[in-house]
TORMARLUM-918324 format. One line per 4 residues: for each residue x, y, z of C-alpha. Coordinates in Angstrom, 1 decimal, padded with zeros to 4 digits. Example, Ala and Ser with C-alpha at 12.3 -4.5 7.8 and 13.67 -1.06 7.14 Angstrom:
<nodes>
012.3 -004.5 007.8  013.7 -001.1 007.1
</nodes>
This chain:
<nodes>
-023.3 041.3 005.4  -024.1 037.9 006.8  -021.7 035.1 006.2  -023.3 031.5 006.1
-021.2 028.8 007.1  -020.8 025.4 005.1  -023.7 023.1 006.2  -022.6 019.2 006.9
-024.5 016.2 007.4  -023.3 016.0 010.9  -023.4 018.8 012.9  -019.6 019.7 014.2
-018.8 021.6 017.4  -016.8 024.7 018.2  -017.3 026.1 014.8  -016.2 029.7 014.3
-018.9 032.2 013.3  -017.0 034.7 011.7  -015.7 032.1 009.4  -012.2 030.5 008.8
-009.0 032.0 007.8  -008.1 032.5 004.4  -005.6 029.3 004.1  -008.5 027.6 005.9
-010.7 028.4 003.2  -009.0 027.9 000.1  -007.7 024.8 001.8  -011.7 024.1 001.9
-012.0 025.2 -001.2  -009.6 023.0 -003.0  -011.0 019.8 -000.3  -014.8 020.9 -001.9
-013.3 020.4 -005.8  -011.6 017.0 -005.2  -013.7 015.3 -003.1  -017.1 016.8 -005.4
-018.9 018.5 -002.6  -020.9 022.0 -002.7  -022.9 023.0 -000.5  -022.7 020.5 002.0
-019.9 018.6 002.6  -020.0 014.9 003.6  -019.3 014.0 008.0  -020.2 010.0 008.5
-019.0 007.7 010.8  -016.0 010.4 012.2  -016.7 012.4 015.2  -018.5 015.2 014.7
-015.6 017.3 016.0  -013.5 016.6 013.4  -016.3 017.7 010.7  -014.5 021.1 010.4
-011.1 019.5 009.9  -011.9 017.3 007.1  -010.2 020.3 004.4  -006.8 019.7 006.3
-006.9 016.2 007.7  -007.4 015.3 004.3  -004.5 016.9 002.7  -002.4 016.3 005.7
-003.1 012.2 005.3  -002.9 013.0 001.5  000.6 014.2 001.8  001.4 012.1 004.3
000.6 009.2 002.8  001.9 010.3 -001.3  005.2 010.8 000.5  005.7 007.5 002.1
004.1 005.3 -000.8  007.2 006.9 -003.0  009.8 006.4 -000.5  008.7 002.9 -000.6
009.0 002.5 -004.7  012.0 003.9 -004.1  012.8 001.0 -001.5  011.4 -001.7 -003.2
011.9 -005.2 -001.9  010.6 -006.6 -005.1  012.3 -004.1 -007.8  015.1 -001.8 -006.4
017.1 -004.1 -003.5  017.3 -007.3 -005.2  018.9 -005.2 -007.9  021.1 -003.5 -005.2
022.0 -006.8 -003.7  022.9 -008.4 -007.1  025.1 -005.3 -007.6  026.8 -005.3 -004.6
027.4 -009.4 -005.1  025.5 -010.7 -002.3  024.3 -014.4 -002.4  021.0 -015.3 -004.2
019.9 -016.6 -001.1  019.8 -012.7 000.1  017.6 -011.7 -002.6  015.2 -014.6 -002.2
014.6 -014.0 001.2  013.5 -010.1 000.9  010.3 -010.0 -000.4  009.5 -012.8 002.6
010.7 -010.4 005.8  009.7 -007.6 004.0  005.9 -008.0 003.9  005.5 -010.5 007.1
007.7 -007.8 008.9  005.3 -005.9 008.2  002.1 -008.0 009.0  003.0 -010.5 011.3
003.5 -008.4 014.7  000.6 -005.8 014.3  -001.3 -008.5 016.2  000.5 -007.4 019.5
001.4 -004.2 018.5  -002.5 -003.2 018.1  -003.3 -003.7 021.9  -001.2 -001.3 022.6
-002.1 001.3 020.1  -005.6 001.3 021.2  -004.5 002.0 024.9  -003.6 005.8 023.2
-006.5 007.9 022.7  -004.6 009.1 019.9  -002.6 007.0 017.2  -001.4 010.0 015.2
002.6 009.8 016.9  002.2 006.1 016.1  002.4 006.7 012.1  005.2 009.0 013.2
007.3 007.0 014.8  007.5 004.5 011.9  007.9 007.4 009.6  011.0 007.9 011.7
012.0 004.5 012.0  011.6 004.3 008.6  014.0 007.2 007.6  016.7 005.5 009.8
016.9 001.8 008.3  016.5 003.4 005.0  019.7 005.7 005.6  021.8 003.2 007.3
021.0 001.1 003.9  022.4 003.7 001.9  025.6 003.8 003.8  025.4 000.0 003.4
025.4 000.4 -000.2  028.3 002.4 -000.5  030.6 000.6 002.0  030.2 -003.1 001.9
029.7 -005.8 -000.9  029.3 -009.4 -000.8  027.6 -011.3 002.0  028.5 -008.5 004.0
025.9 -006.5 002.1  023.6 -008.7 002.0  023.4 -009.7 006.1  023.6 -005.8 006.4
020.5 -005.4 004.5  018.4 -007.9 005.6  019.1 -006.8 009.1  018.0 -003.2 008.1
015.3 -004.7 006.1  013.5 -006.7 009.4  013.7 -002.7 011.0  012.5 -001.2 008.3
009.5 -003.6 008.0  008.5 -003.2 012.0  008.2 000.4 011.1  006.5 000.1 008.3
003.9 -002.4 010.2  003.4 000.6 012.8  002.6 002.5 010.2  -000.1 000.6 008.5
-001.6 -000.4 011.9  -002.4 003.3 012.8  -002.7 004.5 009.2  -006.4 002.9 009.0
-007.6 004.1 012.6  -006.3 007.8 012.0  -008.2 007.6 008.3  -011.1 006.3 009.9
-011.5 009.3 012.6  -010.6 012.3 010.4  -011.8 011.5 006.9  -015.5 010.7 006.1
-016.6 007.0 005.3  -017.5 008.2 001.1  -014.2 010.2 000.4  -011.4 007.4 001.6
-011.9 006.2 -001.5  -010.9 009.4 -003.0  -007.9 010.4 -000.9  -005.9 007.4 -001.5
-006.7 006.9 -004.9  -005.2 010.5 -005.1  -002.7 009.7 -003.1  -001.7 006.3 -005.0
-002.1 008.0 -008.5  000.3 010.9 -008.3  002.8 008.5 -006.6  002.6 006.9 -009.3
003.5 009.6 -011.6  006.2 010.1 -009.7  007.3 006.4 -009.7  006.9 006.9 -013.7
009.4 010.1 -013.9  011.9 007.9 -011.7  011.6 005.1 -014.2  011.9 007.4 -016.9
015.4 008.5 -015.0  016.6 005.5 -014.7  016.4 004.7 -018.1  018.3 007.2 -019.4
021.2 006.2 -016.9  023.3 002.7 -017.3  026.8 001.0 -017.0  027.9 -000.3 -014.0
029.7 002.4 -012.4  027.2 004.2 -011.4  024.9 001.4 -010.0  026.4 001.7 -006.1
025.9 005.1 -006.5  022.3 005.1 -008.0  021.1 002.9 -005.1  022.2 004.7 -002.5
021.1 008.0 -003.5  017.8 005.9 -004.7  017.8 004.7 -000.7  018.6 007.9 001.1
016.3 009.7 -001.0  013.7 007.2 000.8  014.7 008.1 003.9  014.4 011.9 003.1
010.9 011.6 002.2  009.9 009.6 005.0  011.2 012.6 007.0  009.2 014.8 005.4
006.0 012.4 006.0  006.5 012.9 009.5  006.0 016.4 009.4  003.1 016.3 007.3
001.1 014.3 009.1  002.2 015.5 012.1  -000.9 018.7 010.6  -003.2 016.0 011.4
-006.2 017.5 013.9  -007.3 014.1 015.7  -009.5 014.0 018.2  -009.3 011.6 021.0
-010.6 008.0 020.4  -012.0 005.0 022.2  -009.5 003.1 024.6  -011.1 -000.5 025.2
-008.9 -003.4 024.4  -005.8 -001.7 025.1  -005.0 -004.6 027.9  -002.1 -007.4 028.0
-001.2 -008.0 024.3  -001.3 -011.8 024.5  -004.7 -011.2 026.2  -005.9 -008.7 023.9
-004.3 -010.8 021.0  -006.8 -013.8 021.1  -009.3 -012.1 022.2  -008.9 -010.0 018.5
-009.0 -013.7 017.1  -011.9 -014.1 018.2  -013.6 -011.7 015.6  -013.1 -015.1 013.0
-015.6 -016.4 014.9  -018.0 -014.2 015.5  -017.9 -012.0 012.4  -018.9 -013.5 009.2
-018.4 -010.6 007.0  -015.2 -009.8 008.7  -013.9 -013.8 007.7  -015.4 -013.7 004.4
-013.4 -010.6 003.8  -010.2 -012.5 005.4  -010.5 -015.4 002.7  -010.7 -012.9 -000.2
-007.8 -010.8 001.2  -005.9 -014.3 001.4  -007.3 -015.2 -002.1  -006.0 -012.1 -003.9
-002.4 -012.3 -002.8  -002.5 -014.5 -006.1  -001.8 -010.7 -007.3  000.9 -009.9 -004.7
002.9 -013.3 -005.4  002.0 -012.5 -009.1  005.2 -010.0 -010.2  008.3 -011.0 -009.3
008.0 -014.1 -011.8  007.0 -011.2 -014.4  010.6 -009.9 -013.7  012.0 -013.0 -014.2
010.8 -013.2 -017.9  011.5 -009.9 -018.7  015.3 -009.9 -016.6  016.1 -012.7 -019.7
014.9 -010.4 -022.4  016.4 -007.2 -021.2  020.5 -006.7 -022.0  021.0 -003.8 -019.6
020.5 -004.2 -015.7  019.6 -000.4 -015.5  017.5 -000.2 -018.1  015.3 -002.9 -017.5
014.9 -001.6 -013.6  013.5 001.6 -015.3  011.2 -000.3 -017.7  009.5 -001.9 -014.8
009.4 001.0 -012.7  008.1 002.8 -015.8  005.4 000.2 -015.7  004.6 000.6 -011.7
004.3 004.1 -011.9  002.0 004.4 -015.0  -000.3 001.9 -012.9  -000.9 003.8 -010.3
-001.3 007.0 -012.2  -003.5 005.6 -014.9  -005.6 003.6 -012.4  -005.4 004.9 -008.7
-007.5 008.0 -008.7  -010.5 005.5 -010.9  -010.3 002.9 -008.2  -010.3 005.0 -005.3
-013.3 006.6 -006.8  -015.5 003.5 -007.7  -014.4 002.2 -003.8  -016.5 004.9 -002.3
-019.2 003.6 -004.3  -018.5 -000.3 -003.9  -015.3 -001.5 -002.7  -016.7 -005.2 -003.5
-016.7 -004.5 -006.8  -013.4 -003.3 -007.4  -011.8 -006.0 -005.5  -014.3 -008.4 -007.9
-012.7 -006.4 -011.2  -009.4 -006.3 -010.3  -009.0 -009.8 -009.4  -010.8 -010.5 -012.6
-008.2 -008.7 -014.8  -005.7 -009.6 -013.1  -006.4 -013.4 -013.7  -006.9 -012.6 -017.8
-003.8 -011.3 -017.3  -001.9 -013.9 -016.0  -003.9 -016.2 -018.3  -002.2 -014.6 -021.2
000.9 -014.2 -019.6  000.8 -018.1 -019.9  -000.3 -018.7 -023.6  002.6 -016.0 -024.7
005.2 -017.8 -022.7  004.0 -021.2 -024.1  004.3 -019.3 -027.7  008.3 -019.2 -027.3
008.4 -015.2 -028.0  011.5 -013.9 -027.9  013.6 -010.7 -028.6  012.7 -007.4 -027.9
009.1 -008.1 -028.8  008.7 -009.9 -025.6  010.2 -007.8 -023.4  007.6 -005.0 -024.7
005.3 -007.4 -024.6  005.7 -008.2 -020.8  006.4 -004.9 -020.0  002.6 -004.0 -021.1
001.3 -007.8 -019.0  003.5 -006.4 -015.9  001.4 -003.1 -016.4  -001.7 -004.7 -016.6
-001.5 -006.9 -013.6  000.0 -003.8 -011.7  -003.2 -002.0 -012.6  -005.2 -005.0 -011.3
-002.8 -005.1 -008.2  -003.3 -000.9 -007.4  -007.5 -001.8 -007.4  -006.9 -004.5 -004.8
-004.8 -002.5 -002.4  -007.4 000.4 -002.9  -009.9 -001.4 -002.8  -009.6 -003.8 000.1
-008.1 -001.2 002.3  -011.5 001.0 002.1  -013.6 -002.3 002.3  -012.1 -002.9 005.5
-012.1 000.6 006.7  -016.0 000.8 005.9  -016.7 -002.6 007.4  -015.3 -001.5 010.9
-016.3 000.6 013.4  -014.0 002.6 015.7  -014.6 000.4 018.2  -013.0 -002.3 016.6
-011.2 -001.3 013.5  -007.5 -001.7 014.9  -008.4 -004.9 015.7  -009.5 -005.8 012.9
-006.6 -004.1 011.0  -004.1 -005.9 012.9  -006.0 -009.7 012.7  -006.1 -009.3 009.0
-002.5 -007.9 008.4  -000.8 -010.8 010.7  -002.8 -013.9 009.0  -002.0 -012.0 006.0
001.7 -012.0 006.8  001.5 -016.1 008.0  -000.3 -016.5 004.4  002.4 -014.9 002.6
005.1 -016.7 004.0  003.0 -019.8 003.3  002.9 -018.4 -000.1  006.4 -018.5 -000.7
006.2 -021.9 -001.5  005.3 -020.8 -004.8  008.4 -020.1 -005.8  009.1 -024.2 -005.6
006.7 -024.2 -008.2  009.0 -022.6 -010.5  011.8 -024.7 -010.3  009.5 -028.1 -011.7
007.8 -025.9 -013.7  008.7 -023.2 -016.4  007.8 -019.3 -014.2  005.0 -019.1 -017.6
003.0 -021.6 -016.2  003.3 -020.6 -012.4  002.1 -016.9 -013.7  -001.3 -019.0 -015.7
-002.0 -020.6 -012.4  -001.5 -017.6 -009.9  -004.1 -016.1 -012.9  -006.6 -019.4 -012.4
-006.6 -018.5 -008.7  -007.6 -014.9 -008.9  -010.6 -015.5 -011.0  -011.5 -017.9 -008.6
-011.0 -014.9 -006.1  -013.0 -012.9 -008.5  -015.8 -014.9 -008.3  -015.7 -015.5 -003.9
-015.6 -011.5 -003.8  -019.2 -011.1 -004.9  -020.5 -013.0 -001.9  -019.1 -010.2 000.8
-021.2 -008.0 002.1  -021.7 -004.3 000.1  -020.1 -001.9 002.9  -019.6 001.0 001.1
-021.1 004.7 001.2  -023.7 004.3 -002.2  -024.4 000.4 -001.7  -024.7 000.1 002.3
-028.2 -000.6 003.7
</nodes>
């Protein structure tokens, strides 16, 4: 009885004749029925050794990646610390700086950090390291949470926080490079619109926890075991991904990292489509800045601290699972697009946002109200993550996606520290109308995006 292999559109090495294990094959099976192939499953722009992998890199980065995007909801610097810190009686000055060393933690040193990545012909341990990293600072939070209070609590966590964010930036800077060796160019889409949607289901069931739960005793508690449980599933990252089959990648550019850093600058210059992307990116953190003033107008309309922590993370979560797996999908067939639609919604969202606050409605209708604007512009805000990550992805090449990665993610972080001054903007003016005009700017964005390039699998010459 002859047993014919699956066929690909790039010819992989060392194949097996007599055909893979069982797990192998129901692993390719289930690979086959998510991504939509049949007989011939997709192999561009990864090395063709890695064609026989797909079934199990993807799942690997799948898990990987469902895993950590939950531990992160469940660390929130925009939803579950400034809660814990307002618990715990910190200073407001605490929570206003978190969501600032939070994302440029993240962003800012990847510059740096990416010349030495690409001296590793392998950047698997990279994402495992900050997986690591991550489980630690979110741990030593916990025990924070349970032990101090006041300004004590809040230096604590700040200092965890900047930890925390490095690891986090190691992750990102090697997430893109390992997704861009294992995992074909027309199903990146797919995986982390999976990946995003049933992470946010489970961010929904956690809302939907949390809003059974309230008084004040048990908030210390909550947080910490909200915190650890982080750190647990970070753990548990590490070992997934550590099932990732990479094969080894180009090592040029791994020189001095000041060196290396300018010399990454330099793609501003020379790239056009790479800057055009740049200015959009920069354009729709209109979105990112976009959310906390939504929890401001719904904190005054919500009696119970608890309660209206679950309501938003009700909201987050039923984003991401409404929206993920459609936006990962239309990226494979135009991430331009996506990041055009999302920014569009997301601006008639903030639009409205405006002429309801300038309505004076109040009571319980508005915080329902709200609650449906904050899912809306979450929605929008789940497309532009997707959709920008797999626009850059696709625009790359392995010989210079890291760089690219890590110029993009540290002007991003300068941008968003720029873009605190926002917040200024609420105290002359009422947080209604900052939300209308964060809205103006992202159909401006909206309309930029359609001059980029179309990079994707279906529209690329």
């Amino acid at each position: 009885m002859n047993h014919t292999p699956p066929q690909y559109e790039s010819a992989s090495v060392g194949r097996d004749v007599s055909g893979p294990p069982a797990p192998e094959r129901a692993l390719g099976q289930l690979y086959d029925f998510v991504t939509g192939d049949e007989d011939a499953r997709v192999c561009k722009d990864i090395p063709p050794a890695s064609c026989d992998d797909q079934p199990r890199n993807f799942f690997a980065y799948l898990g990987a990646n469902l895993l950590s995007k939950v531990a992160d909801e469940l660390s929130s610097a925009k939803l579950v610390l400034p809660w814990l810190l307002g618990a715990l009686g910190a200073p407001a000055v605490f929570v206003g700086l978190l969501v600032p060393i939070r994302e440029s933690g993240v962003l800012l040193p990847q510059l740096a950090v990416a010349a030495y990545i690409r001296r590793m012909p392998r950047r698997k341990p990279v994402w495992i390291l900050g997986a690591l990293l991550s489980a630690a600072a979110l741990g030593a939070m916990a025990l924070a949470a349970l032990t101090l209070a006041d300004a004590a609590a809040g230096w604590a966590v700040l200092a965890l926080l900047v930890v925390f964010s490095l690891a986090r930036g190691l992750c990102s800077v090697s997430a893109k490079d390992v997704l861009g060796k294992t995992v074909s160019k027309s199903r990146r889409g797919r995986l982390m619109g999976w990946s995003a949607g049933i992470a946010g289901a489970a961010t929904l069931a956690l809302g939907l926890g949390l809003g059974l739960l309230g008084g004040l005793d048990t908030e210390r508690l909550l947080y910490a075991v909200l915190l650890a449980g982080g750190g647990v599933l970070f753990l548990l990252g590490a070992l997934v991904f550590a099932a990732v089959r990479e094969q080894p990648g180009a090592t040029a550019g791994g020189g001095n990292a000041l060196t290396q850093a300018i010399a990454s600058l330099g793609l501003l210059r020379t790239d056009r489509d790479f800057r055009r992307y740049l200015i959009t990116r920069i354009g729709l953190l209109t979105l990112a800045l976009a959310p906390p003033f939504y929890v401001l107008l719904l904190q005054r309309s919500s009696d119970s601290a608890i309660t209206g922590l679950g309501l938003l993370i009700i909201a987050s979560g039923l984003a991401a699972a409404l929206s993920a797996p459609f936006w990962g999908r239309l990226s494979d067939h135009s991430a331009r697009w996506v990041m055009v639609l999302a920014a569009a919604l997301g601006g008639v969202t903030g639009i409205a946002t405006w002429v309801i606050g300038e309505n004076g409605l109040q009571g319980p209708a508005l915080t329902w109200v709200l609650a449906g604007l904050f899912l809306s512009v979450n929605i929008a805000h789940a497309g532009v993550r997707i959709s920008r990550k797999v626009y850059l992805v696709d625009l790359a090449s392995s010989d210079n996606r890291a760089a690219m990665v890590a110029v993009s993610n540290t002007i991003i972080g300068v941008a968003m520290l720029l873009g605190g001054v926002v917040g200024v903007l609420a105290d002359i003016y009422d947080t209604a109308t900052v939300i209308g005009v964060l809205g103006l700017g992202a159909l401006g964005v909206a309309a930029y995006a359609l001059r980029l390039r179309e990079v994707s699998a279906d529209g690329a010459d």
